[in-house]
C-alpha positions, -999 to +999 in steps of 0.1 A: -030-084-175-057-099-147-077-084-122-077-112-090-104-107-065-092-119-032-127-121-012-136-151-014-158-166+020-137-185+042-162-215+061-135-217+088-155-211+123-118-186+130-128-167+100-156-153+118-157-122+095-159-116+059-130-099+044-131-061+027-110-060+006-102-067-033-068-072-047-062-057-087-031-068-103-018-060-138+011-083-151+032-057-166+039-037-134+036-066-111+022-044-078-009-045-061-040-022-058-063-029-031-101-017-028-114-017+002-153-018+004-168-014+041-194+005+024-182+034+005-148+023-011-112+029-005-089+027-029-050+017-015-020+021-042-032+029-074-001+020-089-002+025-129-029+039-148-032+009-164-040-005-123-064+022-126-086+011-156-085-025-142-097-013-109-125+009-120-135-016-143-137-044-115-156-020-096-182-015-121-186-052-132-182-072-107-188-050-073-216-030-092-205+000-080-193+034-091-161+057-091-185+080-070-185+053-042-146+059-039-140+084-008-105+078+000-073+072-020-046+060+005-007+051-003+011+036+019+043+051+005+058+070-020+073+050-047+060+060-082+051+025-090+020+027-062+012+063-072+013+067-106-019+065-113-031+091-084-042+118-108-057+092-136-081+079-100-086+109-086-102+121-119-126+094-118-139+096-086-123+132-071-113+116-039-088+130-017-056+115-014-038+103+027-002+096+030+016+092+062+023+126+083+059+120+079+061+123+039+057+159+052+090+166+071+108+144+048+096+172+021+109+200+036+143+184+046+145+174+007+136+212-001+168+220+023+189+200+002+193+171+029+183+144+003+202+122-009+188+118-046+166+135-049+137+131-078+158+097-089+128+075-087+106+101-099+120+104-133+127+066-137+088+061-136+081+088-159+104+078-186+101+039-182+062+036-163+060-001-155+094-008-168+111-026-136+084-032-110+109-024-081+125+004-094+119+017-058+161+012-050+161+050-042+143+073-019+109+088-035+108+126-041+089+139-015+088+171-025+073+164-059+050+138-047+035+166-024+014+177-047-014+151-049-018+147-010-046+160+004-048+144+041-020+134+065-025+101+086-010+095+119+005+066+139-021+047+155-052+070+140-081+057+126-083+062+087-105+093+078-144+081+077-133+043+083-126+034+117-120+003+116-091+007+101-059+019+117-028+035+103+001+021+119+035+033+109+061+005+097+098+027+090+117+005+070+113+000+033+107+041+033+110+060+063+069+068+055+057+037+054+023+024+064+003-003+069-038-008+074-047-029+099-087-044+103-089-057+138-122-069+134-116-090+100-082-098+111-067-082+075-031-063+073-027-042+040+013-037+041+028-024+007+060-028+002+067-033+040+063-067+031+060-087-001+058-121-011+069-140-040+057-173-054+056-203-026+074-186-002+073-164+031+067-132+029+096-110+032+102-074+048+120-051+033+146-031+041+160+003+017+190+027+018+162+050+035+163+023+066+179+034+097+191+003+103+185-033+109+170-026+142+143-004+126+132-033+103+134-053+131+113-032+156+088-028+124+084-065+121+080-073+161+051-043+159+033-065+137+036-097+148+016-082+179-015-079+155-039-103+152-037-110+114-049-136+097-050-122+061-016-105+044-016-082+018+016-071+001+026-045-022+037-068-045+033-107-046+002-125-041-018-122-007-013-146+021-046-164+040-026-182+075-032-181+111+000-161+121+014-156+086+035-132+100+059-155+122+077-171+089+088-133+073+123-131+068+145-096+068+163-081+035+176-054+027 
């Protein structure tokens, strides 16, 4: 297990602007959490409880701050392997929890019956937590993962008490995908929109949730129109490129 701070100053004259954000990374579950401190803290993917720990633990020794500094918990989707360790968080720092507006509809159609599997990907993370990373082959259960939302983000908006930061919807992976986007420091937090694996591009994924190819695709050319300069995946290690956008390749 590590904790990897990815903050370090950039001398580059482009680099203009310090990053905000912190990447945490345990090696058994393999995804990301991200803190982002412009301030007061925000806290994206929590991912395990183990993630947890190791973030609060990097907060306290080597940011110096507190689990009361937390005021946000976002996840960018729904997959158990980012959210697992929502309630473990929340209990540390009682922070309310943002998902995209869309997980919303997507629980009531579930409720209907009009998903597919439902509660597939929920009970693989209970019974094996960890246990294959990207278990995430299935739709999340909405329904059940209503629960621990407390605030619905918009297309476009700025996140709650952190303008700087934009939501901006990326369909692909899961229909409620999101990304953060920093304008100002040029960063892009993506979960598993996009992830990267070991000295290659970084890679945007499709899911049987996908509409199609041209959903991925219209995803992709909506954020090669951002300026971004720093990557951060769900998974995979984050990328520091002028344009590092313009080498992803589609999968599905």
């Amino acid at each position: 297990m590590d904790a990897r701070a990815e903050n370090k100053p950039d001398t580059s004259r482009d680099f203009h602007q310090l990053r905000h954000v912190h990447t945490i990374t345990d090696r058994f579950s393999l995804a990301n959490t991200y803190i982002i401190d412009d301030g007061t803290l925000v806290i994206v993917d929590p991912g395990s409880a183990l993630n947890v720990r190791l973030t609060l633990a990097y907060l306290q020794r080597f940011l110096h701050r507190s689990p009361g500094d937390i005021d946000l918990i976002v996840l960018t989707h729904l997959h158990p392997d980012h959210t697992a360790g929502v309630d473990t968080l929340r209990a540390a720092c009682n922070a309310p929890v943002a998902a995209s507006a869309l997980a919303r509809k997507l629980a009531e159609e579930e409720r209907q019956g009009r998903s597919l599997m439902p509660g597939i990907t929920h009970f693989a993370g209970q019974m094996m937590p960890g246990v294959l990373s990207h278990l995430d082959i299935f739709p999340p259960s909405y329904a059940r993962q209503m629960r621990m939302i407390d605030l619905w983000l918009e297309d476009v908006a700025g996140l709650p008490h952190h303008n700087n930061w934009r939501v901006i919807a990326s369909p692909g992976h899961t229909p409620e995908s999101l990304c953060l986007y920093n304008a100002f420091s040029r960063e892009l937090l993506c979960g598993d929109t996009l992830i990267t694996f070991e000295g290659g591009s970084p890679i945007l994924r499709g899911g049987p949730s996908a509409t199609n190819r041209r959903q991925l695709e219209d995803t992709l050319r909506l954020l090669r129109s951002l300026d971004v300069q720093y990557l951060y995946p769900g998974h995979g290690r984050p990328i520091m490129a002028k344009n590092p956008l313009h080498t992803v390749s589609v999968t599905f």
